[in-house]
C-alpha distance (Angstrom), angle and dihedral (degrees) to the residues before:
residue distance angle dihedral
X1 . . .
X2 4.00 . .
X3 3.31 145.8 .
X4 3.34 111.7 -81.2
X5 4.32 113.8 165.6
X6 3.81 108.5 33.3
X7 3.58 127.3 -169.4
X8 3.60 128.1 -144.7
X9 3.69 113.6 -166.0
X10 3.66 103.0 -151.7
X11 4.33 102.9 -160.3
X12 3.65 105.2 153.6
X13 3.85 134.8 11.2
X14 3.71 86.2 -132.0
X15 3.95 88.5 72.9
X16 3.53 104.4 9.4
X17 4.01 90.2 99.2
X18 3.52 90.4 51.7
X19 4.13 92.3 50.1
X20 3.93 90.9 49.3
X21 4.07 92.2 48.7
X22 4.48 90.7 57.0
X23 3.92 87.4 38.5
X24 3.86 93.6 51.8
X25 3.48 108.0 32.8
X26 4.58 81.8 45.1
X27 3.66 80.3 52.0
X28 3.66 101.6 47.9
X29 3.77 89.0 54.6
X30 3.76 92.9 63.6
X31 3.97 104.1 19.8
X32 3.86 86.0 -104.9
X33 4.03 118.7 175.2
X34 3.65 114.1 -127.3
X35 3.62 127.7 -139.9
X36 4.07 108.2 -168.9
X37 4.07 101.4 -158.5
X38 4.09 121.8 -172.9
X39 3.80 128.4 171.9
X40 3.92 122.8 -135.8
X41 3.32 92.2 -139.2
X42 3.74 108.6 -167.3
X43 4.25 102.3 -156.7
X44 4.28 122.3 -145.1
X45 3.48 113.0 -49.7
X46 4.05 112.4 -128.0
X47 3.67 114.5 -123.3
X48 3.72 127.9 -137.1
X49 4.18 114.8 -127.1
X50 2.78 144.9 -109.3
X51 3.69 93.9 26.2
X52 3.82 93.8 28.3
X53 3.77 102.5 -131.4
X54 3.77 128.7 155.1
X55 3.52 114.2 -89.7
X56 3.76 92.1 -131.8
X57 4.31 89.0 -158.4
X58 3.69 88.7 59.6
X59 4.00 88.0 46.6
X60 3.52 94.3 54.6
X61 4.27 89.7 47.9
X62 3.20 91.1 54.4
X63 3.78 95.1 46.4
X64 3.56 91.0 53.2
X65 3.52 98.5 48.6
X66 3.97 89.7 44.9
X67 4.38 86.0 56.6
X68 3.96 96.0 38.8
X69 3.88 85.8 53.5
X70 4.08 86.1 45.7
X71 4.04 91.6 50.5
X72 4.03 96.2 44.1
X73 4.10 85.5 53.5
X74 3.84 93.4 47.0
X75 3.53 91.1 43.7
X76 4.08 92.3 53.1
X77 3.80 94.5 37.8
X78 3.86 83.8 49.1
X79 3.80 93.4 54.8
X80 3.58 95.2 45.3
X81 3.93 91.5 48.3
X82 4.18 82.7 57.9
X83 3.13 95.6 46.7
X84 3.83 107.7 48.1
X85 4.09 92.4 42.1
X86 3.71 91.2 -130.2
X87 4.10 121.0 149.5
X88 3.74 97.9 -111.0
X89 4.01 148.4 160.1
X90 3.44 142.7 -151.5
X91 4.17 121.2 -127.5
X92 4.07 118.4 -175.8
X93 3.84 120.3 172.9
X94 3.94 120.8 176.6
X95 3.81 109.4 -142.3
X96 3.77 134.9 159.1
X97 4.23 84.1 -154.8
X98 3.72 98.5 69.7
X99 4.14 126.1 -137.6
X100 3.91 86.9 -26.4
X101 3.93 93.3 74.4
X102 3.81 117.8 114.9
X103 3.88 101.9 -108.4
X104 3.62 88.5 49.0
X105 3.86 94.3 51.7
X106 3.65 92.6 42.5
X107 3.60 94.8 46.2
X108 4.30 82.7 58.2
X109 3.58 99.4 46.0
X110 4.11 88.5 67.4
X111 3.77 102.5 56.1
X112 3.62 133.6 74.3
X113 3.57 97.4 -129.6
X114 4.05 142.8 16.2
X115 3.41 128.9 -168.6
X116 3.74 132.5 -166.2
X117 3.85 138.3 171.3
X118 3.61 127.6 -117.7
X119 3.26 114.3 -110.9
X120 4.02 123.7 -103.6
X121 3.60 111.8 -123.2
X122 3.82 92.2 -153.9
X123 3.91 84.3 63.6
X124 3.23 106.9 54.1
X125 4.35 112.7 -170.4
X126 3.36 146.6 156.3
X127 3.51 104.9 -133.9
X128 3.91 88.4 64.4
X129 3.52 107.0 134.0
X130 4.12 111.3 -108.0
X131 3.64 102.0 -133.2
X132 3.62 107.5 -163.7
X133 4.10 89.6 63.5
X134 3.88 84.6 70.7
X135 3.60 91.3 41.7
X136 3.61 92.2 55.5
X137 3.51 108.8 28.8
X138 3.85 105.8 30.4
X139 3.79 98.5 59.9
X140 3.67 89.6 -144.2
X141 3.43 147.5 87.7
X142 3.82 134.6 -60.9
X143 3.78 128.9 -167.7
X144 3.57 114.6 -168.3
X145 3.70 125.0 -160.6
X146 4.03 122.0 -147.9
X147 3.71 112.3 -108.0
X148 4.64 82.4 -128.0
X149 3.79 85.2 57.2
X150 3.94 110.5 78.7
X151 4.07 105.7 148.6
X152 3.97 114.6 57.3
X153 3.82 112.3 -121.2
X154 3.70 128.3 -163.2
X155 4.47 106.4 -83.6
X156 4.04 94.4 -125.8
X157 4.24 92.2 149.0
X158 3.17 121.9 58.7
X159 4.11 131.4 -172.8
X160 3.80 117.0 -171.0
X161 3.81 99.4 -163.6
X162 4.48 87.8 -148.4
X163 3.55 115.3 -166.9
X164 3.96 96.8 158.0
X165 4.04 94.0 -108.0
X166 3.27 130.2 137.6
X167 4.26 87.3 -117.5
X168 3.95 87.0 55.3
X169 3.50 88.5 42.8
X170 4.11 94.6 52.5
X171 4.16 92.1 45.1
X172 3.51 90.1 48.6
X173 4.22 94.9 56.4
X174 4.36 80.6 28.2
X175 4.20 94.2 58.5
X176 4.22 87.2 38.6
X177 3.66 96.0 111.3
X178 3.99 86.6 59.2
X179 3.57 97.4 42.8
X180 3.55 91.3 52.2
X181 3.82 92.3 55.2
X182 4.06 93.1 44.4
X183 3.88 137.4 98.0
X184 3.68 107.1 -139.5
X185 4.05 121.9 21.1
X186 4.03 111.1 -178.8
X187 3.79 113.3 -170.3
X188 3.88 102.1 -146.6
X189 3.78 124.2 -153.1
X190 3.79 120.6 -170.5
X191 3.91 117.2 -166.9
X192 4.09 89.7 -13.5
X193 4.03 114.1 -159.2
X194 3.32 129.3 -122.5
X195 3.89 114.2 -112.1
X196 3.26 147.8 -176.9
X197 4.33 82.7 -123.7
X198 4.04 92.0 47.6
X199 3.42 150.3 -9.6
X200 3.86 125.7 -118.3
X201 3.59 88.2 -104.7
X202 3.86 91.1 59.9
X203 4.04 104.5 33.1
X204 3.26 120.4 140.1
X205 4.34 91.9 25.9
X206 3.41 93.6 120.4
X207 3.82 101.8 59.9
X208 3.53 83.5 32.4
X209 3.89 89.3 62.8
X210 4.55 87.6 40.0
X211 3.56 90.1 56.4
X212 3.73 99.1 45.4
X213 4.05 81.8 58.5
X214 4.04 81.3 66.9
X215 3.50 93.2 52.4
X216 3.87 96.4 -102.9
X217 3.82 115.5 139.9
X218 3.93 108.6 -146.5
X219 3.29 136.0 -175.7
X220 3.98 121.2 -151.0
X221 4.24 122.3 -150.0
X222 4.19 119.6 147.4
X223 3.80 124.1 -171.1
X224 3.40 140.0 -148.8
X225 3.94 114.5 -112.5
X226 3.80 91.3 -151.6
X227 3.81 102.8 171.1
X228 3.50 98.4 -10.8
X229 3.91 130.3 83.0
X230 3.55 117.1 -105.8
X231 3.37 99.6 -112.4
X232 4.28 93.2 54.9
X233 4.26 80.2 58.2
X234 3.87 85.7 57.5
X235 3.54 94.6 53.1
X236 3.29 92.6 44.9
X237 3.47 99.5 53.8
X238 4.32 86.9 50.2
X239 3.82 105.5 59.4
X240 4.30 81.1 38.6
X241 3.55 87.3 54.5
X242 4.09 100.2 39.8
X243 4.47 75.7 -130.1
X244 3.78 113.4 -165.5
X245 3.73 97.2 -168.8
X246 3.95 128.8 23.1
X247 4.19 108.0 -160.0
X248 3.62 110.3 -164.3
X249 3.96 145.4 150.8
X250 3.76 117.4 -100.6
X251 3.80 87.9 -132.5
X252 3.72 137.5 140.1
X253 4.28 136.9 -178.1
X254 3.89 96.4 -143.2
X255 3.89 133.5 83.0
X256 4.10 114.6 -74.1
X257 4.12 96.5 -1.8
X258 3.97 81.0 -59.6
X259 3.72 89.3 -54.9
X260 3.76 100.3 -38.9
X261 3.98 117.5 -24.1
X262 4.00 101.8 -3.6
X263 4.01 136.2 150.5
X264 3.55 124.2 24.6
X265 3.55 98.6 -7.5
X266 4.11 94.8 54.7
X267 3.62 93.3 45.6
X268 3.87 93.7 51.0
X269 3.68 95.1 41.1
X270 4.31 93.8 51.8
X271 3.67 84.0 53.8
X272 3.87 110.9 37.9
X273 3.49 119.6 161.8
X274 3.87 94.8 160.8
X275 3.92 128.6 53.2
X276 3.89 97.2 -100.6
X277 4.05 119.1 -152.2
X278 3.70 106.8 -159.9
X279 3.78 134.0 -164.6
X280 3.59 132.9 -161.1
């Protein structure tokens, strides 16, 4: 098994160079196609009082800007395609709904892997690319690259963040083409329950013992969270570990994903220091 289709999702030209280099040299490592998608994302049109009409010169601004932006990440995913010698394409859709838009979504749902950057907060825009539609919608996938982490590096560490749900469960089998090619792969418990299946002392044996049927060598350790959140013990446990790659379910306990991407999963992802693959 390998990843095969790979999709770039191209937001900004700020880190658009830095999505193409993970999805071609991930690519080149399999002889993966690449599929480099960006939205024209056209932002809130300012209306002109008192009769609250569109001011058709600031609709034509922001058009422009929205298509430069569009031709300076073609133009970069373009170079990189030349450069790496990996098949690709090139997929552009102008929308004034963002990354959630149809095209987009269907676009995701055929390839084996996307991968996206997390957003700088010292460059604030709205053509940043709104994660949890793929999450939800795509059925596949996502690995997200820290906004500190420009230059892609081989994925030798890996943290599987294992909880026992089905969303750890389907980023575990989703990220297998990585593990499979990495040195050290730690399944990590935090706070493990006590079932009828295993005990905390042995969580996480049993895709321990499914993996090792791959030929990936794991090691299992948990944690107790004590009096911090769970998601502070994961962190914890990546900058101990020098982790290349944190695997984890995009999961929550609380009503709506604690109103759209909450919990362990939001806390992580504002403060990445790890590429994280999730699953949903």
């Amino acid at each position: 098994m390998s990843y095969k289709t790979i999709l770039a999702i191209l937001d900004t030209a700020d880190n658009s160079a830095a999505v193409a280099d993970f999805a071609f040299a991930i690519a080149a490592e399999s002889g993966a196609h690449v599929i480099g998608l960006h939205a024209e994302t056209i932002s809130a049109v300012p209306l002109v009082a008192p009769m609250e009409i569109p001011d058709p010169v600031a609709v034509q601004a922001l058009q422009d800007m929205a298509h430069g932006e569009t031709i300076a990440v073609e133009r970069i995913f373009r170079a990189k395609a030349q450069a790496s010698g990996v098949a690709s394409e090139w997929r552009s859709f102008t929308t004034s709904t963002g990354y959630g838009s149809a095209p987009l979504i269907e676009s995701a749902r055929s390839a084996d892997l996307l991968i996206a950057s997390q957003a700088d907060p010292a460059r604030p825009s709205d053509s940043h690319v709104d994660v949890d539609s793929f999450l939800f919608e795509s059925g596949r996938p996502v690995l997200i690259i820290p906004y500190i982490i420009r230059q892609p590096k081989p994925i030798k560490r890996v943290l599987i963040a294992w909880n026992g749900s089905k969303e750890a469960a389907r980023a575990t089998f989703d990220a297998l083409p990585i593990l499979k090619a990495a040195d050290a792969v730690e399944i990590f418990s935090v706070d493990p329950a006590d079932t009828a299946l295993q005990s905390p002392l042995t969580a996480g044996a049993d895709i321990a013992a499914t993996l090792a049927r791959h030929g990936v060598k794991t090691t299992l350790s948990t944690a107790r969270s004590v009096d911090k959140n769970t998601s502070h013990v994961i962190e914890n446990r990546l900058s101990d570990d020098s982790i290349d790659l944190l695997v984890m379910g995009a999961y929550t306990h609380s009503w709506l994903w604690q109103m759209i991407f909450g919990g362990t999963t939001r806390t992580l992802l504002h403060s990445m220091t790890a590429l994280t693959l999730l699953s949903r």
